[in-house]
Steps between C-alpha positions, in 0.01 A plus 500: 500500500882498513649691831891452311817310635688829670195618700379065596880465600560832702120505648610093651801633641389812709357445847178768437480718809202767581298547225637272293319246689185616398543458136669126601129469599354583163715309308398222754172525452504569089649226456207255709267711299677426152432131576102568420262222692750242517559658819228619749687901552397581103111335579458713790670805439216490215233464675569735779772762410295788326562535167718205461220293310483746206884385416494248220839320499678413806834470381477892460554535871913447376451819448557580861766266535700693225354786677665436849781322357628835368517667820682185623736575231568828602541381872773283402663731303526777768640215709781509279648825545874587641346663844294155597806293481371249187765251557244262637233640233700451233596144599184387530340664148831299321374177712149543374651572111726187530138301583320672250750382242527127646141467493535670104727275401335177661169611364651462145718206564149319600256707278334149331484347772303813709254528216675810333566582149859510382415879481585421887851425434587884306291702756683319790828633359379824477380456879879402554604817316266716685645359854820535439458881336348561834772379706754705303336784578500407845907448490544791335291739701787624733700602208188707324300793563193400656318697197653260260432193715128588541534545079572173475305319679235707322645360190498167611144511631401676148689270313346130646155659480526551131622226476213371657205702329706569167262301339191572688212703315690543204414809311557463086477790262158525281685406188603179612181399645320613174754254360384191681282272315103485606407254755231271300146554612307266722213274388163547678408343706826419633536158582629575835360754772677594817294553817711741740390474847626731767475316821716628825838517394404646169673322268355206377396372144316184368499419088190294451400295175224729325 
């Protein structure tokens, strides 16, 4: 689950008033429940919130996250028009975009030495492209049409997402996958079997010697 740059880096910089509290509060408490049992929220939430236990993955609470994180979004956008005085709104959105990008470009400067792949080192670039299209925007919005600013940080938003899930679920024409060669067939017995078990947090599996 992937909320985006724009709507992480204008949701951080808003101050949520009214309702948007209340979907601070889910994200909140999606994100304990994403966590599964190795926190206590996901353990009981399952055994007392009805209907919670028929959910099989935790991590599919994100979905609420991206979910609330929207309407955050939208919050912080509003905040940004000419009648609310943005001065202090835009300010602090080009704050959080210069930290987005210093954290980008240290990520990638340090990607062996965090664990990453050097895959790390192109997509924090992009990151660093993202935050500064974002802050653009943001400089230029007094000289725009508020139609074509709210275009672009559609594009920008549409943009880093396919970037994101470009490669996701890719869907290849029949002819090409009536081209690919045969996977071989399996001896039986196999020599290995895989015993799935399903404890709490639903997502466990053990290979054992057959």
């Amino acid at each position: 689950s992937y909320l985006g740059i724009a709507p992480l880096v204008f949701a951080l910089t808003r101050a949520p008033r009214g309702i948007g509290w209340f979907y601070v509060a889910i994200a909140a408490c999606a994100l304990l429940l994403c966590f599964g049992t190795a926190l206590p929220v996901w353990e009981l939430a399952w055994r007392y919130l009805p209907g919670y236990a028929s959910l099989r993955v935790p991590t599919r609470a994100l979905f609420l996250v991206n979910f609330a994180g929207a309407f955050l979004f939208a919050h912080a956008i509003d905040s940004l028009a000419p009648a609310r005085r943005p001065l202090l709104a835009k300010l602090a959105v080009m704050a959080a975009c210069a930290g987005a990008a210093g954290a980008a470009w240290w990520i990638g400067q340090n990607a062996p030495e965090l664990g990453f792949s050097q895959e790390a080192v192109s997509e924090s670039r992009w990151a660093i492209g993202i935050a500064a299209a974002i802050a653009a925007l943001v400089i230029l919005q007094r000289w725009v049409p508020a139609p074509a600013f709210a275009a672009g940080i559609a594009a920008v938003c549409f943009v880093d997402l396919r970037h994101a899930f470009g490669e996701y679920a890719l869907v290849r024409p029949a002819q090409s996958l009536a081209a690919m060669p045969a996977l071989p067939r399996p001896e039986w017995p196999a020599p290995r079997i895989a015993l799935i078990r399903l404890p709490l947090n639903l997502a466990a599996a053990q290979h054992l010697e057959s």
